[in-house]
N, C-alpha and C positions, 0 to 999 in steps of 0.2 A: 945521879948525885956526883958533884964534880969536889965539894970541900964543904966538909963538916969544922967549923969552927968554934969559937967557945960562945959565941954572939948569934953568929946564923951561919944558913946552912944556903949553901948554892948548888941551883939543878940546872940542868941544862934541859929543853923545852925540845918535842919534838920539831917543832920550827926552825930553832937552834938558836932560840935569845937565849941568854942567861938569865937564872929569877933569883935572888938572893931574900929570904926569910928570917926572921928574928926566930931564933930556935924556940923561945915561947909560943909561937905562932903553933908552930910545928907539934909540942907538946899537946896542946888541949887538941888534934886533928886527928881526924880520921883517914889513914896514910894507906895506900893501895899499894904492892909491891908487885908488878904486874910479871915479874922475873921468878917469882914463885910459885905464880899459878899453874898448875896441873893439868884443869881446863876452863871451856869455855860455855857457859851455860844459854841459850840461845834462845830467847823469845819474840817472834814476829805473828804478825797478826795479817787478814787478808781478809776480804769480803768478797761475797757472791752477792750477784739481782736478787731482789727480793721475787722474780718470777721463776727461780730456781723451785723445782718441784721439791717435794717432802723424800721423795726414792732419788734423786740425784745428791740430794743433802747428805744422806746416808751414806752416800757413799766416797763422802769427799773426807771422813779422818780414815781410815782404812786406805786411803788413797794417800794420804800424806805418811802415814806410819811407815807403808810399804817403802816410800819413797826412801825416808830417811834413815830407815834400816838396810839400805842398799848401800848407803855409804861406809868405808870399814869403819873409819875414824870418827863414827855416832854412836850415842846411848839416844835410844829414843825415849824418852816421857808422855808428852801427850798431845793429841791433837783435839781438839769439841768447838763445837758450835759452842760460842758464849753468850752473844745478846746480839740484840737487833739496834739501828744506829739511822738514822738519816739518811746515809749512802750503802745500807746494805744489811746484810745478814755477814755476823762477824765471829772469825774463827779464829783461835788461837793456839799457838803451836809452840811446843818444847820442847826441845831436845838440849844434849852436849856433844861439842866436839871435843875430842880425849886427849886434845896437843893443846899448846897457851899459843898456838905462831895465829898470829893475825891472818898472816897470811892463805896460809891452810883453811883458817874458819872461809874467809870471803869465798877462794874459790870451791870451797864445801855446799854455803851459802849459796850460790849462782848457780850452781847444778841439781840442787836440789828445788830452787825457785823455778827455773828453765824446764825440769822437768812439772812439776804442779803445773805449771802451765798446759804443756804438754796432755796430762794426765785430765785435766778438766776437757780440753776441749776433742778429745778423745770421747768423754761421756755427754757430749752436748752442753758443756757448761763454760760460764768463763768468769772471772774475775768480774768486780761490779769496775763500772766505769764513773769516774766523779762528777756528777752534774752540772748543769750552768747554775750557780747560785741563784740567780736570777727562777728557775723552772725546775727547781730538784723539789719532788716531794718528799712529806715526811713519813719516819716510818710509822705513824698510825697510819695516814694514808695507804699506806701501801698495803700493811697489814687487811683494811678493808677492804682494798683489791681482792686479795688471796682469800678473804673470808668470801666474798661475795663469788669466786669461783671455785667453792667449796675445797679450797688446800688447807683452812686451818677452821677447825670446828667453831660450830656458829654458836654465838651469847644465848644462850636463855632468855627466855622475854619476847 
């Protein structure tokens, strides 16, 4: 914020334009104060091949927990499998880092991504890779793969 006036209000932009606001604007807004935040709440997501086994699954949130609980500057929350997608089996991850510095979060972020890495292909697994549009199946397909080689129990009928 560079000047609060009785009309509007002028910010300076990390770019480094200047934005000038009619202070009513600013009124009815929902205003982010990013100099007060305490921390950083962090959600990234990641997928495995849908020919990831059921016992390598298992063991990829215990594998992310460990990770992120290595870092001092995390609260870990949670890691699950969430749903299944076109390009994979999809996982979800939460944690906080306990500082507001940007820059602390990324290279927090990067060693904790660097090692999951790491950590997968340690147990025979790896990140899904994104298809040719053109020849990516979908995930019922895929899921019928896996049923037909008995990884996921088969329909009745």
């Amino acid at each position: 914020v560079e000047l609060i006036g009785l009309k509007t209000t002028r910010l300076r932009s990390l770019s480094g334009e200047q934005l000038s606001f009619p202070n009513s604007d600013l009124v009815g807004s929902r205003i982010r104060n990013f100099a007060r935040m305490e921390e950083r709440r962090v959600l990234f997501t990641f997928r495995v091949p849908y020919d990831t086994s059921s016992e390598q699954l298992a063991q990829v949130a215990p594998l992310v927990q460990a990770i992120v609980e290595r870092e001092e500057l995390t609260r870990f929350d949670r890691a699950a499998l969430l749903r299944f997608d076109d390009l994979g089996l999809v996982f979800e991850v939460v944690y906080f880092v306990l500082t507001p510095s940007f820059n602390q979060f990324a290279a927090i972020q990067q060693r904790i991504l660097l090692a999951l890495l790491d950590g997968l292909a340690e147990r025979g697994m790896s990140v899904a890779q994104l298809a040719d549009a053109g020849t990516r199946g979908t995930a019922r397909s895929a899921i019928a793969a896996r049923r037909a080689g008995g990884e996921i129990g088969r329909e009745a009928g």
